[in-house]
C-alpha positions as CSV (number, residue, x, y, z in Angstrom):
1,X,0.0,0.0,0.0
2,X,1.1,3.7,-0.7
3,X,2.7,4.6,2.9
4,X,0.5,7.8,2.6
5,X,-2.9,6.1,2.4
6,X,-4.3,4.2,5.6
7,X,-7.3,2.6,5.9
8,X,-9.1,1.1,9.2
9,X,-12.2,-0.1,10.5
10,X,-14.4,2.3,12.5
11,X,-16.1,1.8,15.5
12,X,-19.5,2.7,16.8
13,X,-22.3,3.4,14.1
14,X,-22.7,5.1,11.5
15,X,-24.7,7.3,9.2
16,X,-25.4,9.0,5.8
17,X,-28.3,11.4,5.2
18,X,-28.9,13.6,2.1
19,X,-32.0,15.5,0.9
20,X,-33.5,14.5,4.4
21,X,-33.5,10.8,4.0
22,X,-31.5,8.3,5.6
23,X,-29.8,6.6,3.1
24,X,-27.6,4.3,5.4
25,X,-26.3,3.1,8.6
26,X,-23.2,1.0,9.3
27,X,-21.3,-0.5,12.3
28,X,-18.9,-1.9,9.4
29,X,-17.5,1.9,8.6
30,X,-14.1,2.4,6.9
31,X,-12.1,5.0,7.1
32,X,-9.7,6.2,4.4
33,X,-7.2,8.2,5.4
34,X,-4.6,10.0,2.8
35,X,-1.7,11.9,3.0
36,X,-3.0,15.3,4.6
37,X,-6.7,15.1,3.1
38,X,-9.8,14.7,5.5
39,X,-10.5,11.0,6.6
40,X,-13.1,9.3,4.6
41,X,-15.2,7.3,5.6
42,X,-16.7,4.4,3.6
43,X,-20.4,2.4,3.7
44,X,-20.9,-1.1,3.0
45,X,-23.1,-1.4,-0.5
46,X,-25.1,-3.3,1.5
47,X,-25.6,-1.1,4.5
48,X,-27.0,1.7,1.9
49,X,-30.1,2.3,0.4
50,X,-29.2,1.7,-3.4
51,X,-32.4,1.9,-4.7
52,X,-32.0,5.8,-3.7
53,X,-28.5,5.5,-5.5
54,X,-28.2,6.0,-9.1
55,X,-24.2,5.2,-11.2
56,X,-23.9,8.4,-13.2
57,X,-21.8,8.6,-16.5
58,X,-18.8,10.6,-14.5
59,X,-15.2,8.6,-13.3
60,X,-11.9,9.6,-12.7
61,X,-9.2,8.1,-12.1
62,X,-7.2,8.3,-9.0
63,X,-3.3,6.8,-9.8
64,X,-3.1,5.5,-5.8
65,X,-6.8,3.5,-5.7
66,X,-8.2,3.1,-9.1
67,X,-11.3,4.0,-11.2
68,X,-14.1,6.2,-9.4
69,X,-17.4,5.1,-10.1
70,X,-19.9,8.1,-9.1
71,X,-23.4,7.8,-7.8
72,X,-26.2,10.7,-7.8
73,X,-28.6,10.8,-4.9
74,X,-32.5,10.6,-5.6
75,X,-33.9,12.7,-2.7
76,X,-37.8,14.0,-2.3
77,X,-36.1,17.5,-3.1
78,X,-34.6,16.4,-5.9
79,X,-31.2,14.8,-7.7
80,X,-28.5,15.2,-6.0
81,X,-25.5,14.9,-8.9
82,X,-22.1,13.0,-8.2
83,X,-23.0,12.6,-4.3
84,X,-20.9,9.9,-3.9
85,X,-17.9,7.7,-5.4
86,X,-16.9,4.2,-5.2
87,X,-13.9,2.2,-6.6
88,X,-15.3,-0.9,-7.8
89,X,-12.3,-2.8,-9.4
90,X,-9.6,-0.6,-6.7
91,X,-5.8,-1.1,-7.1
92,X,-4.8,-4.3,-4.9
93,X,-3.1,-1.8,-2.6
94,X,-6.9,-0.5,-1.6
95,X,-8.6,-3.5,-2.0
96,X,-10.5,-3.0,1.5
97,X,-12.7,-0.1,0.0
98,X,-14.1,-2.5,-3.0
99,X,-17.9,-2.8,-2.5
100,X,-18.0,0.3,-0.4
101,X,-19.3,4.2,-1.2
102,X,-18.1,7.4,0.5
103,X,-20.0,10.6,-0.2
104,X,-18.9,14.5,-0.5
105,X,-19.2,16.4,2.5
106,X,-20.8,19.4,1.1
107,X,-23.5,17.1,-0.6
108,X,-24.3,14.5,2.0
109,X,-23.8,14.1,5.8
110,X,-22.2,11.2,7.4
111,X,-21.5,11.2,11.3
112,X,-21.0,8.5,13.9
113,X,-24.1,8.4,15.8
């Protein structure tokens, strides 16, 4: 793994919330940690409501983790575009975040409840 990228389990439970929905809840949270960006944290596909999720056409390409996949959000007040990414094929060196999404900070919230 890239000695600047860390990633852990989390504790405690958490959550995700957008447009004022709930759109998940985990006690299997990871946490992505690189170089000096914020911590990320990461929800099980499975943990998430994907009916509320929607792959859009964007991806990048991150050299350290992979292909981003991005998801919009279908909220009561309306789409939310590119709320969230996920790696689904991630470089071996990340393979922990595979089957996982994190979301932007400015377009959902996620907190440890």
């Amino acid at each position: 793994m890239n000695d600047d990228i860390k990633i852990r389990e989390k504790t405690g439970t958490w959550v995700v919330r957008a447009g004022g929905a709930v759109l998940g809840e985990t006690r299997r949270a990871i946490e992505l940690s690189e170089g000096d960006l914020a911590p990320v944290i990461y929800f099980p596909r499975e943990d998430l409501a994907m009916a509320m999720l929607d792959p859009s056409p964007t991806r990048t390409t991150c050299p350290k983790k992979g292909e981003a996949v991005y998801y919009s959000i279908h909220a009561k007040s309306g789409l939310i575009a590119d709320a969230g990414w996920s790696y689904e094929a991630p470089l071996d060196a990340v393979a922990a975040i595979a089957g996982h999404i994190a979301f932007f900070a400015d377009k959902a919230t996620v907190e440890e409840v």
